[in-house]
C-alpha positions in Angstrom: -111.9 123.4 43.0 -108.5 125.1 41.6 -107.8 123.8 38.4 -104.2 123.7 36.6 -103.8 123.1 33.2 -100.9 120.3 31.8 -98.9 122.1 29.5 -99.9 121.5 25.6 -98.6 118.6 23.3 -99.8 116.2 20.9 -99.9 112.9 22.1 -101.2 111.5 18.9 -98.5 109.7 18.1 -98.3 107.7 21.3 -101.6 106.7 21.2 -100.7 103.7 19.1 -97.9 102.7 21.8 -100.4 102.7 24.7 -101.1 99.7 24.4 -97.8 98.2 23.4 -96.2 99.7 26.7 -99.0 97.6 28.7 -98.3 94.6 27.0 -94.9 95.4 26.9 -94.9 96.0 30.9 -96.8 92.7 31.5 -94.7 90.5 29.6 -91.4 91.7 31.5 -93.4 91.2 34.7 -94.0 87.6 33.6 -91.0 86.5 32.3 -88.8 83.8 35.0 -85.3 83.5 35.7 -82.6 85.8 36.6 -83.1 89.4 35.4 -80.5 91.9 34.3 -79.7 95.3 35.5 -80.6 96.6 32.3 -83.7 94.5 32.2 -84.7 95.9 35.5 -84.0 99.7 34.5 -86.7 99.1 31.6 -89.3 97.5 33.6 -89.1 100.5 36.0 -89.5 102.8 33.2 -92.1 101.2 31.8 -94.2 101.3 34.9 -93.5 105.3 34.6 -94.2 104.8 30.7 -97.7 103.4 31.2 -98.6 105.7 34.1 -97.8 108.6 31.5 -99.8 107.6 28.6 -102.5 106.0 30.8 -102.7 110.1 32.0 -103.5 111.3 28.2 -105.4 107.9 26.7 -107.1 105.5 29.8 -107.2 107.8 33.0 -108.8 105.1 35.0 -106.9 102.1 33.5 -107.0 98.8 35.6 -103.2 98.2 35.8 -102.3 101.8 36.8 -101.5 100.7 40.4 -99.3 97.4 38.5 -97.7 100.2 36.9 -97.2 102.4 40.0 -96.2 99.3 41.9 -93.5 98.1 39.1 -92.0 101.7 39.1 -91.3 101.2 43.0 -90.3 97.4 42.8 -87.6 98.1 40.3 -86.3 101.4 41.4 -85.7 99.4 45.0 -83.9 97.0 43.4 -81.7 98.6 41.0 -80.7 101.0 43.9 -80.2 97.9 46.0 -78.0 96.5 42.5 -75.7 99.1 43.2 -75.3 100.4 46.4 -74.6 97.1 47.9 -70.6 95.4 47.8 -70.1 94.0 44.1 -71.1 90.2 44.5 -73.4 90.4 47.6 -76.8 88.8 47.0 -79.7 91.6 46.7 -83.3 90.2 47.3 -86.5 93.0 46.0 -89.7 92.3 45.4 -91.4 92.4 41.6 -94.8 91.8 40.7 -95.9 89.3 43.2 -92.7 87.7 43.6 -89.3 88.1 45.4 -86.1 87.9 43.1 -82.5 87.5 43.9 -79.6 89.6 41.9 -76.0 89.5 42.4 -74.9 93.4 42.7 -72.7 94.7 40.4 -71.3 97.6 43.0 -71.7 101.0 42.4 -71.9 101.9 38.5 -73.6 105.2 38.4 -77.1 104.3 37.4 -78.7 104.6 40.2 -79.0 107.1 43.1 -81.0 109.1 45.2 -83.2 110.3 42.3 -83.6 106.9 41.7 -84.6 106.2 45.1 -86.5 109.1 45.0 -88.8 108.0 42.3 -88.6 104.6 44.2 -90.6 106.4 47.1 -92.7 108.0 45.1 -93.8 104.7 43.4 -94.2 103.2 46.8 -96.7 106.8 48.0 -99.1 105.6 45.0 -99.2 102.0 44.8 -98.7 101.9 49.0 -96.4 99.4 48.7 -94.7 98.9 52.6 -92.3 96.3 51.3 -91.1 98.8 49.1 -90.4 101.5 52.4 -88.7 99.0 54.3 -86.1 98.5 51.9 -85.5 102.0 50.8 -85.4 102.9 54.3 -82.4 100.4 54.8 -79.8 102.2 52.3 -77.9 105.0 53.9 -77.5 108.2 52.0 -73.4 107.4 52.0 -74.0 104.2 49.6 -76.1 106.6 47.6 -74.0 109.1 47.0 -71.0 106.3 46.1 -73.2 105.3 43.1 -73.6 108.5 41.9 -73.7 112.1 43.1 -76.6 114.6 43.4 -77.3 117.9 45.1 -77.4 118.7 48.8 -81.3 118.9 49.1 -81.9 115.7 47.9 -80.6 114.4 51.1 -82.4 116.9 53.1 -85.9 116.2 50.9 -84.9 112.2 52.0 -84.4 113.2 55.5 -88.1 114.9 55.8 -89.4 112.1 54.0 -88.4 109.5 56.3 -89.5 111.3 59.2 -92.8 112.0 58.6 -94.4 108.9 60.5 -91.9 110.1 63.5 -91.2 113.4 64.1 -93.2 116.4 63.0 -90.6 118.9 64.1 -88.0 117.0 61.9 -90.3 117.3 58.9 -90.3 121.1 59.0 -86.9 121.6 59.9 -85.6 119.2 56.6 -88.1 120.8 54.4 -87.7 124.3 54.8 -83.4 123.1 54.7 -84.2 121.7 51.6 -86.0 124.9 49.7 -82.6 126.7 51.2 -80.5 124.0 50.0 -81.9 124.3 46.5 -80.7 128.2 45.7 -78.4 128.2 42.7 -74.9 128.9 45.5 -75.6 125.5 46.3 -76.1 123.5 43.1 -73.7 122.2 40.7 -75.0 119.1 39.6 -78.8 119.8 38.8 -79.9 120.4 35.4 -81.3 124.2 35.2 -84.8 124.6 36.1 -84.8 120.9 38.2 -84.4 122.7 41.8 -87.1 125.3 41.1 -89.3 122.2 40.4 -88.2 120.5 42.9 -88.6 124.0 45.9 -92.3 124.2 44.3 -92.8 120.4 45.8 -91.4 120.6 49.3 -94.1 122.8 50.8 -96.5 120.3 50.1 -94.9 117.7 52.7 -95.1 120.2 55.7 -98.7 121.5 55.3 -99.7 117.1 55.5 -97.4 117.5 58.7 -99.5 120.7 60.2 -102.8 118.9 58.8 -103.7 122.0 56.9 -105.2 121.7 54.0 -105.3 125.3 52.9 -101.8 125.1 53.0 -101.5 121.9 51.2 -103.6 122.9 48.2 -102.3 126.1 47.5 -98.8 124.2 47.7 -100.0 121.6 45.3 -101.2 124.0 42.4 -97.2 125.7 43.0 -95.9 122.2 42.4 -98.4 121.8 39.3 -97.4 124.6 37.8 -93.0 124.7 38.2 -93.9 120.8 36.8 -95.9 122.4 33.5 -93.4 126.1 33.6 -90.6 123.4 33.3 -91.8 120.7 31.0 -93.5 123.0 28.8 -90.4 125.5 27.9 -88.2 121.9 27.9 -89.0 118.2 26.4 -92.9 118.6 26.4 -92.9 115.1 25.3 -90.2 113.7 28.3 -90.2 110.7 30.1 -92.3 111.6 33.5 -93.3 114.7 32.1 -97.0 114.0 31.1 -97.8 113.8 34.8 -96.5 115.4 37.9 -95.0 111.8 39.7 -94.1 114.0 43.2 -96.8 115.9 43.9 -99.4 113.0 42.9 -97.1 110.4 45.0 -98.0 113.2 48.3 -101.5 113.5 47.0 -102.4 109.8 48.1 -100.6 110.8 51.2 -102.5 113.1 51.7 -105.9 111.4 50.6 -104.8 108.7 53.2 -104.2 111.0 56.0 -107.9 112.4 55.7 -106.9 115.4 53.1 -109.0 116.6 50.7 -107.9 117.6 47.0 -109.2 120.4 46.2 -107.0 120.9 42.7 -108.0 119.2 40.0 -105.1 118.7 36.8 -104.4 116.1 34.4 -100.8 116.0 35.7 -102.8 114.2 38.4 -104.8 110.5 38.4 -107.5 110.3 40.9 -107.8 106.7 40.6 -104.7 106.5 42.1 -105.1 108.9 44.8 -108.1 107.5 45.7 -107.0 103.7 45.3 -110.1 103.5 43.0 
């Protein structure tokens, strides 16, 4: 077992919070009536929030999956908020109901990272509701709402064909490593494609079913997540766990894989739906 190390912080001062954010995350998933934008942009976050801390102060908490579940529900709809016509009726699901929003058009909040993290939420709760509807939006509304770099798309494209066409998978993945050298970026923050190069390899060895492969890409991801965090915002949102390469972990457990890396930036309970 290959272990990585999370990079070093003190969390001390969170540790009061914990359990604020899961009160804080249950009361907005209980609340009735029409819900903001905004409103929904903070429950989403909070589900990311309690994932975090749960990571430092209650690895094998009972509402880690609510939390991984509310970070896909509201990343769904806010993307849905604004990449459908302004005044259209947009229908998600949240918590263990379906709500209905009137879309405010495109307003630059959220995009394909958003539907990114949306995916990833979906990989570690296994939430299918959550893949049919971010399957629906075409990368053209996504890029009206607001714009990211080239290998996003490609990364979304490999994504989507995983359950399809193996050939596909390879072909987008090893597009998007190329897609994320610096004569192609202008709109990533420095240090973000690096992270993100470390984290495509993992999806092609689940395609080839080779484990070797997979592992060895898993402790690359681990460590651009810790080489980037640590020299950057050691305390960030998202930072105190690695959200991509655990969301292709339960993938991965789910497709027969084992995990042979062992890291805090991880949560086992997750990846093995414990």
């Amino acid at each position: 077992m290959k272990r990585v190390e999370r990079h070093p912080f003190d969390p001390e001062a969170t540790r009061p919070l914990f359990q604020r954010s899961l009160d804080r995350l249950m009361l907005l998933l209980s609340r009735e009536g029409p819900i903001e934008i905004s409103q929904l942009h903070r429950i989403g976050q909070r589900g990311l929030e309690v994932m975090q801390e749960a990571s430092v102060f209650a690895r094998e908490h009972p509402l880690l999956r609510t939390a991984a579940r509310t970070l896909a529900q509201a990343q769904l709809g806010a993307v849905l908020h604004s990449v459908r016509p302004r005044g259209s009726p947009v229908e998600f699901p949240l918590a263990d109901r379906r709500l209905t929003m009137e879309s405010a058009g495109p307003n630059g909040q959220s995009d394909m990272v958003a539907w990114m993290q949306g995916w990833y939420g979906a990989l570690i709760a296994r939430e299918a509701d959550v893949f049919q509807g971010l399957r629906a939006i075409p990368d053209p509304a996504l890029d009206a709402s607001a714009h990211v770099d080239t290998y996003h798309y490609a990364w979304k494209k490999a994504l989507l064909a995983l359950d399809s066409d193996a050939a596909m998978v390879i072909a987008e993945v090893e597009q998007a490593i190329r897609l994320t050298d610096s004569g192609f970026i202008s709109e990533a923050k420095p240090g973000v494609p690096r992270v993100a190069a470390a984290l495509f390899p993992m999806l092609s060895a689940i395609t080839r079913d080779d484990g070797v492969a997979f592992n060895d890409a898993l402790v690359d991801a681990l460590e651009a997540h810790r080489d980037f965090w640590g020299n950057e915002i050691p305390h960030g949102p998202g930072s105190w766990i690695a959200l991509g390469p655990l969301a292709l972990c339960c993938l991965a457990h789910d497709r027969g894989m084992a995990i042979e890396v062992d890291s805090d930036y991880l949560l086992p309970a997750l990846i093995q739906r414990a």
